[in-house]
LOVEXBA-698955 format. One line per 3 residues: number of its first residue (from 1); their letters; for each residue x, y, z of C-alpha. Coordinates in nm, 3 decimals. Each point is the difference from the previous one (the first is absolute). Example, Ala and Ser with C-alpha at 12.3 -4.5 7.8 and 13.67 -1.06 7.14 Angstrom:
2
1) AS) 1.230 -0.450 0.780; 0.137 0.344 -0.066
This chain:
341
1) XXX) 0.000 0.000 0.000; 0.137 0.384 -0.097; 0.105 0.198 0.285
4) XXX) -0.335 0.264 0.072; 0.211 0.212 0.236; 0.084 0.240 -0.280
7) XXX) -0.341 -0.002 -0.133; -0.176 0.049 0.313; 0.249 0.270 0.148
10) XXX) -0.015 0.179 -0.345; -0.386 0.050 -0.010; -0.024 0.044 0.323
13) XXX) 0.264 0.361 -0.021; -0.164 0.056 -0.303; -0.372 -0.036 0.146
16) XXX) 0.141 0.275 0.296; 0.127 0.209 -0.202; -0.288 0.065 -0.151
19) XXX) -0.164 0.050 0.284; -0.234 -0.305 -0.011; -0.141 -0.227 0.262
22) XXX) -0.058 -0.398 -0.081; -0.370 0.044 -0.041; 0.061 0.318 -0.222
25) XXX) 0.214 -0.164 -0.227; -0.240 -0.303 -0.017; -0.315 0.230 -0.105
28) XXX) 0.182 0.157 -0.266; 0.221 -0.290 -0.134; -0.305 -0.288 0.046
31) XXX) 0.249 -0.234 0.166; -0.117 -0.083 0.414; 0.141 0.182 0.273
34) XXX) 0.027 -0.382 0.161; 0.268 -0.079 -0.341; 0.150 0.278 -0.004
37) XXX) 0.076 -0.016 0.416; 0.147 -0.415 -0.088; 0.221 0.188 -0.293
40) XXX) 0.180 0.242 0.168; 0.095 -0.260 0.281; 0.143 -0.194 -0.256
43) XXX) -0.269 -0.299 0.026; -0.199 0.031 -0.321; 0.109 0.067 -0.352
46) XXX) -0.266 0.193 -0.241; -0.061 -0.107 -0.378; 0.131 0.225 -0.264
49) XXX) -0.321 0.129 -0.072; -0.076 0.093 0.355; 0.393 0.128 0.034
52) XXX) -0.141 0.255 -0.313; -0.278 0.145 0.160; 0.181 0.063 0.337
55) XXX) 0.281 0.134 -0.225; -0.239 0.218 -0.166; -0.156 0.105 0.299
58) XXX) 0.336 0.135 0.168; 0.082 0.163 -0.317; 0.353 -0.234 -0.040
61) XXX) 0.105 -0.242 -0.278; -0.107 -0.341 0.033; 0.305 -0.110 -0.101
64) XXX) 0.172 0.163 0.389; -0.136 -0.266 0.154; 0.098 -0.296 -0.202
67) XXX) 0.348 0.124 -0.019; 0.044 0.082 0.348; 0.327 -0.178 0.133
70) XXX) 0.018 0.148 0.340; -0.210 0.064 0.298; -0.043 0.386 0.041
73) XXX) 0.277 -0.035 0.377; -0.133 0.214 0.300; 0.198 0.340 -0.002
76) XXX) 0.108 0.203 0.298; -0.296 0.346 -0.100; 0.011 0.323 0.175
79) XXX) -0.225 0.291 -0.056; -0.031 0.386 0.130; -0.267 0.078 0.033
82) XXX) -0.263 0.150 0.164; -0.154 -0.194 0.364; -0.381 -0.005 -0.201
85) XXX) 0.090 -0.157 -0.262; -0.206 -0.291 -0.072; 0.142 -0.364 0.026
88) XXX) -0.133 -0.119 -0.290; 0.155 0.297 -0.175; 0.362 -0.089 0.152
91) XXX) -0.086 -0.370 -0.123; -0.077 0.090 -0.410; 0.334 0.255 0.021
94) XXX) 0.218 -0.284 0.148; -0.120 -0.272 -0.266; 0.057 0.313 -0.253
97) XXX) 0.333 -0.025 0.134; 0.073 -0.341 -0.003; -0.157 -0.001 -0.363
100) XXX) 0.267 0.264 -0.089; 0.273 -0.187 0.165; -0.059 -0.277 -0.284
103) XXX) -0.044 0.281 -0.271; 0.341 0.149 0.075; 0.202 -0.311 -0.023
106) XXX) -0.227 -0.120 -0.335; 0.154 0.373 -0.123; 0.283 0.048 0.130
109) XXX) 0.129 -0.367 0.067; 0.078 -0.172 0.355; 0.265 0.233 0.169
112) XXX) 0.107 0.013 0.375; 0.033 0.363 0.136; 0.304 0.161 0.131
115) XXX) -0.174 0.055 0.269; 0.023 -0.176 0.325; -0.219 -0.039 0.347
118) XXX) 0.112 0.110 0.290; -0.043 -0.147 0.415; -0.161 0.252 0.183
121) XXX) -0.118 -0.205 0.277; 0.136 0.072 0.372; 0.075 0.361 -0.135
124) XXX) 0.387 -0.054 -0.053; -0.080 0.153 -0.335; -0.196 0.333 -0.066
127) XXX) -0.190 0.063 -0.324; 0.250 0.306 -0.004; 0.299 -0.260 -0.032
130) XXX) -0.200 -0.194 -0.254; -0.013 0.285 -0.227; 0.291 0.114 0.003
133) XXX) 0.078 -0.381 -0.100; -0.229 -0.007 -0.238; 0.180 0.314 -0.132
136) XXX) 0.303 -0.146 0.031; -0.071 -0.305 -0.209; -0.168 0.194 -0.269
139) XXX) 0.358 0.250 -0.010; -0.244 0.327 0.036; 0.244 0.090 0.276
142) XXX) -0.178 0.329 0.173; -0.132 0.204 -0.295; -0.350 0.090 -0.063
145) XXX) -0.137 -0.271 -0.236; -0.084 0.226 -0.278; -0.199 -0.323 -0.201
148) XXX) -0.153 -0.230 0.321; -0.220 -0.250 -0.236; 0.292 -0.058 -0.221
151) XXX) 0.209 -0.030 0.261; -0.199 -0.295 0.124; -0.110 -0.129 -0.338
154) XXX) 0.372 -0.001 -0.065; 0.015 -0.261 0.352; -0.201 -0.202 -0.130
157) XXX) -0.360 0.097 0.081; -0.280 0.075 -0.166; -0.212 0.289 0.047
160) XXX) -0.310 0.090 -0.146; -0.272 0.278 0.058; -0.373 -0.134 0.036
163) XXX) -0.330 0.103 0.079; 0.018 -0.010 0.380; -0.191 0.323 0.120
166) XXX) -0.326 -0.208 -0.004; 0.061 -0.248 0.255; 0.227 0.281 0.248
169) XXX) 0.334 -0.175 -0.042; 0.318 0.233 -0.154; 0.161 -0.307 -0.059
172) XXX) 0.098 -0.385 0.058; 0.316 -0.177 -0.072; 0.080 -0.391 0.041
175) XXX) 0.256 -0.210 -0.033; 0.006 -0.388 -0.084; 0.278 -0.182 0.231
178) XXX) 0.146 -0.070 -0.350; -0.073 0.281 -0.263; 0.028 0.370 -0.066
181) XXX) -0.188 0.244 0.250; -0.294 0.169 -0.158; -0.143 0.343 0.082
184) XXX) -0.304 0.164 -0.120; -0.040 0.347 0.093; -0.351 0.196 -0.064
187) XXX) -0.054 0.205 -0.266; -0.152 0.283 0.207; 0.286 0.031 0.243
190) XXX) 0.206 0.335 -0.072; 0.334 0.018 -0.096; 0.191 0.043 0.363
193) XXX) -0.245 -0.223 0.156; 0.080 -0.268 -0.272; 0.376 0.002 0.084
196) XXX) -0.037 -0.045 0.347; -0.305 -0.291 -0.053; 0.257 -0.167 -0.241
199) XXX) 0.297 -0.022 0.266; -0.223 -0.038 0.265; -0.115 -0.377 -0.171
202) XXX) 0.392 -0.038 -0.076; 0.050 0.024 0.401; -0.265 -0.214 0.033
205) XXX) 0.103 -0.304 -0.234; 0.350 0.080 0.100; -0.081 -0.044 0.402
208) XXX) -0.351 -0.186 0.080; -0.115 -0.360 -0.134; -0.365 0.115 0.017
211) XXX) -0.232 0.302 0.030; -0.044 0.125 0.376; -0.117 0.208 0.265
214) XXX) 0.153 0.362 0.056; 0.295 -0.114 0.106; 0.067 -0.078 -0.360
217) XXX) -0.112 0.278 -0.135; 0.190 0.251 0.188; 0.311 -0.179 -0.122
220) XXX) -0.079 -0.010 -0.308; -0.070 0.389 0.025; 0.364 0.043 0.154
223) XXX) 0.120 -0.242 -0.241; -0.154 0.252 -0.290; 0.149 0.311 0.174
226) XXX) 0.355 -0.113 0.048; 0.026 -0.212 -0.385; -0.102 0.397 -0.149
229) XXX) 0.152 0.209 0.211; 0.285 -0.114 0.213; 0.023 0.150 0.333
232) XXX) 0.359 0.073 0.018; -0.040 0.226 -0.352; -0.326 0.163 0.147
235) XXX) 0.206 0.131 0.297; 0.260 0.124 -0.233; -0.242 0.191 -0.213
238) XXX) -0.301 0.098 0.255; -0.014 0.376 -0.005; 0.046 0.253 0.311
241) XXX) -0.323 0.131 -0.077; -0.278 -0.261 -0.141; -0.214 0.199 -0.144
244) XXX) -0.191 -0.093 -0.312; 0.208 0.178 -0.192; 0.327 -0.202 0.118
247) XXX) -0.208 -0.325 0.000; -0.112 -0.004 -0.352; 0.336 -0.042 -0.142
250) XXX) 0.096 -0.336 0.225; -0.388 -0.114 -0.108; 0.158 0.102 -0.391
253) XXX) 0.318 -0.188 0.051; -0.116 -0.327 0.201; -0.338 -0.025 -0.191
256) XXX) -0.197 -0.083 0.332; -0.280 0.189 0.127; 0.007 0.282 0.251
259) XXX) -0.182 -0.234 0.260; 0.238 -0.257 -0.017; 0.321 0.269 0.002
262) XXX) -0.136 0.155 0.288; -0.059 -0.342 0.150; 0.375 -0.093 -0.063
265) XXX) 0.062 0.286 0.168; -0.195 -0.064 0.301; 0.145 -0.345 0.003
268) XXX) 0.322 0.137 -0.068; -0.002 0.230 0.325; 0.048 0.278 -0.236
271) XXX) -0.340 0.167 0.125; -0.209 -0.049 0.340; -0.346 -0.153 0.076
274) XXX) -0.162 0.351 -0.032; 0.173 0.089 -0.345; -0.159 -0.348 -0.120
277) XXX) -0.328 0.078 0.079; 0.003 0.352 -0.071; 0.118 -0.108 -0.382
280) XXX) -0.276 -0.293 0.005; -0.241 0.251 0.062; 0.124 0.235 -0.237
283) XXX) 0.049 -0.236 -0.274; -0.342 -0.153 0.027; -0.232 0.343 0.099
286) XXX) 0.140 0.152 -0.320; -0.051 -0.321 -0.211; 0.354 -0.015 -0.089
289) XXX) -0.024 -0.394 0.142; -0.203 -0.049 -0.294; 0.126 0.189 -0.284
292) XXX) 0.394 0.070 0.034; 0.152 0.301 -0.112; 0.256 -0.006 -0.242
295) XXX) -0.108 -0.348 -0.141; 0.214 -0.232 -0.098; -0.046 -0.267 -0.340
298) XXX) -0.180 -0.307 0.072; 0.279 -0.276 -0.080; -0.156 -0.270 -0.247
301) XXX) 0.139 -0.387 0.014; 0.134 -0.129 -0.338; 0.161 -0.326 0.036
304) XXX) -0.310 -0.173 -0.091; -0.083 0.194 -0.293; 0.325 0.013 -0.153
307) XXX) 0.022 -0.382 0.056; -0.315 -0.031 -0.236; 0.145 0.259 -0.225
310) XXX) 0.278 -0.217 -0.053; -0.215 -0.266 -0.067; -0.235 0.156 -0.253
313) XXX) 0.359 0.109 -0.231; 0.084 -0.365 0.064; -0.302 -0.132 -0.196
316) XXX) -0.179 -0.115 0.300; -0.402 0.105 -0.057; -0.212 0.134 0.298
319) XXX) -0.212 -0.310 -0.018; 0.322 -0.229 0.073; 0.103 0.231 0.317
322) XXX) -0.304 0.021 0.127; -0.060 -0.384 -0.009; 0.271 -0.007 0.169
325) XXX) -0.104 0.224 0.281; -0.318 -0.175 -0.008; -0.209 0.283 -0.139
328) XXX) -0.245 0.082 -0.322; 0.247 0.250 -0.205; -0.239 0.294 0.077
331) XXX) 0.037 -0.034 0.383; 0.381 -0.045 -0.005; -0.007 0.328 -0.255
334) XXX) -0.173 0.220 0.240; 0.213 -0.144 0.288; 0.309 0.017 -0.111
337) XXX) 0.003 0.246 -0.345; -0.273 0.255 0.059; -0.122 0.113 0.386
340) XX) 0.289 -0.125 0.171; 0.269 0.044 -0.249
């Protein structure tokens, strides 16, 4: 008998993704919810002709799951987001993400990362010292990162903007125990507030082996702070006056927002408890937490796209690459060639 596992773990990522329940897909696709449940636990195989109407119901070629050679492996996904934010919301991104995990390497080809993880537990380690690892083993010594996304695309992972605002999450990232770390970052998210969501899922696939409490988060967030903006060049170049006129020109330089520079400051020492709040209150009664000034240019990823490029002056049609990523050629265009490119 043919292995099922990559059958059943393929529809059911697929069937998240979309957003679908068991009984949803059965109403729409006319196969039970009862089959369906004994297929993706591996116990019942379907007939081709019932394979083609689930197929055509989850908007996929046919062929995905008859070629499927591997079971879609449980990845290590974290998220920021926002504390409402649905479950079931968090469960059709991560299957989006483990969907795109598969994607990258049918695109790009298998590929480890130069990136490593790193032992924070028993705090002999800070997230501080993990950045300035991380930094360390991608040779950025201490300069601003002028290009962040290529910077990481260039280590290995992929990055892609996608329609997050809906379901409250600026981003998610996982990583497979074997495989390249994956980060999807929402569309909606401005420019600053993309950089810092990007390195705060590095921290987090760099330090933690699953999503968590606060705890997590807040190293994550000093993770972010220190991989942008290291603290030992912020206390060179912190200005004897910090006015907003002073500040804009670090924000220019380092490409984070004024929120999180005057938060490495506070962190820092460079400014008191009262300065803090008296900038938090400023920032956010005068709306400047929500539209900078002096914006910076919303970085775009391009490892994927020029991957397909590549492919498409090879010879290789759209049909062929997305069969491979187990899509119908328009999907795959929009994903990868049109709203995300």
């Amino acid at each position: 008998m043919a292995n099922l596992s990559p059958r059943a773990s393929l529809l059911e990522t697929v069937r998240l993704s979309r957003g679908l329940t068991q009984a949803a897909l059965a109403e729409v696709s006319g196969v039970s919810q009862g089959t369906l449940s004994k297929v993706e636990s591996g116990l019942l195989d379907l007939d081709p002709e019932r394979w083609a109407a689930v197929a055509d119901a989850l908007g996929v070629p046919v062929e995905a799951f008859f070629e499927a050679r591997a079971a879609i492996v449980p990845a290590r996904v974290f998220h920021r987001k926002k504390k409402s934010t649905p479950k079931g919301a968090l469960t059709k991104i991560g299957a989006d993400a483990a969907l795109m995990q598969q994607r990258a390497d049918a695109i790009l080809g298998h590929a480890r990362s130069e990136l490593r993880r790193h032992d924070l537990e028993d705090g002999f380690v800070t997230p501080q010292e993990v950045a300035q690892d991380v930094r360390s083993e991608l040779r950025l010594g201490q300069d601003p990162i002028s290009d962040l996304i290529g910077t990481v695309e260039a280590a290995g992972v992929t990055v892609l903007r996608w329609p997050l605002e809906s379901v409250q999450v600026d981003a998610i990232a996982t990583w497979p125990a074997e495989g390249r770390p994956v980060v999807l970052v929402g569309e909606h998210v401005p420019a600053e507030r993309q950089r810092f969501t990007i390195a705060h899922e590095l921290g987090h696939a760099v330090m933690h082996n699953d999503a968590g409490g606060d705890e997590q988060e807040r190293q994550a967030d000093a993770f972010a702070g220190e991989f942008l903006l290291p603290g030992r060049k912020l206390r060179v170049e912190w200005p004897s006056d910090p006015n907003l006129e002073a500040l804009l020109p670090l924000k220019r330089r380092w490409k984070i927002s004024l929120a999180a520079l005057i938060r490495r400051a506070h962190d820092e020492a460079l400014i008191d408890d009262r300065t803090y709040r008296e900038w938090s209150i400023r920032l956010s009664t005068s709306g400047m937490h929500r539209r900078e000034p002096d914006p910076i240019p919303t970085e775009q990823p391009r490892a994927l796209t020029k991957s397909i490029a590549a492919a498409l002056d090879g010879g290789t049609t759209i049909d062929q690459l997305a069969r491979k990523a187990h899509m119908l050629p328009q999907e795959f265009s929009s994903t990868f060639m049109e709203e995300h490119a």
